[in-house]
C-alpha positions, 0 to 999 in steps of 0.5 A: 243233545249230540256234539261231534268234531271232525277234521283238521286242526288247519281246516277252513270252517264250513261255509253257511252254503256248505252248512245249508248242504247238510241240512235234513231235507224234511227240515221245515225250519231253517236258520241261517247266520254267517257270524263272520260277516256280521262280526265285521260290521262297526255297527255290530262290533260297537253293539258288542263292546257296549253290551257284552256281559248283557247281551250274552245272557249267560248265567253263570254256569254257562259263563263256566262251560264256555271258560273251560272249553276255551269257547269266545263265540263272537270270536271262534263262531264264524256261522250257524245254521239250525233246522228242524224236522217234523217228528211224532210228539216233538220236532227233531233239530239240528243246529251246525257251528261252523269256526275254531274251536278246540275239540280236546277242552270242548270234550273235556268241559262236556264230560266234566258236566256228565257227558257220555263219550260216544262214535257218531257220524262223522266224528267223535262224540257226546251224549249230553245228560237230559232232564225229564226228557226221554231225548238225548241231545247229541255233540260231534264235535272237530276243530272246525265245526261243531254239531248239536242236536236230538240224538236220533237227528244226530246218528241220521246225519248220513246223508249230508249232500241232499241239503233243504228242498225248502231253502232251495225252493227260496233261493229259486224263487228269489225270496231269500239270498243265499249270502246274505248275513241272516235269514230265516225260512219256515214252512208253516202247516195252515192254520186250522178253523 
């Protein structure tokens, strides 16, 4: 799993339509949540303060990982875009965190935990240890945005203007609204007989 963070400490966090721009163009699978939005809703605000701790589903060390990298997601993740890619023996993805966070505790709660520093695209970088699995999952990590995913999708994020041909596909065909708080597209092998 890699994590990269780049830019400016002030810098406004990527839109999910500048986060859809990344996206892997052979993605298959695409996510999209703006967090921000939703955050905003008294519906989801009362869901929230009503079932936090239950909700969350952390388990302790994860509770810890978060403490330590000074990471509140409902606070500091303004959106999320995930995707994943066909690749031979296991898919490949990647997931964009787009908000606030703090690249120094986020790099120092990773190698606390094993994490190996590394220079990735666009950023410094973490190679997350793995159990019984011969993919390293990568981090890039800046105050704006936070990337993570597969290593070989993670050193391949060179070619972020092209964006998903899949989403684009939708967005054209009025099947999904790009600014909608949520969406979900997949484009799915036919079933065989």
């Amino acid at each position: 799993l890699a994590v990269t963070l780049a830019g400016a400490a002030v810098a406004a966090p990527p839109t999910v339509a500048e986060l859809l721009g990344r996206v892997p163009a052979a993605a298959k699978v695409v996510v999209a949540v703006d967090a921000a939005a939703l955050h905003q809703h008294p519906l989801v605000q009362q869901w929230l303060a009503e079932r936090h701790a239950a909700w969350s589903g952390l388990d302790d060390e994860a509770a810890s990982f978060l403490r330590d990298a000074g990471l509140v997601p409902e606070r500091d993740v303004a959106a999320m875009v995930a995707a994943v890619t066909p690749a031979d023996g296991h898919p490949n993805f990647v997931v964009y965190f787009a908000g606030h966070f703090d690249p120094a505790a986020l790099g120092a709660a990773l190698t606390a935990r094993g994490a190996q520093a590394a220079t990735l695209p666009g950023g410094a970088g973490y190679l997350l240890p793995t159990e019984g699995s011969d993919t390293r999952t990568v981090a890039v990590l800046a105050s704006e945005l936070l990337v993570l995913g597969d290593e070989t999708s993670v050193r391949g994020l060179q070619v972020f203007a092209t964006g998903s041909p899949l989403v684009a596909e939708e967005v054209a065909a009025h099947r999904i609204d790009p600014a909608a708080h949520f969406f979900f597209v997949a484009d799915l092998p036919p079933r065989e007989a």
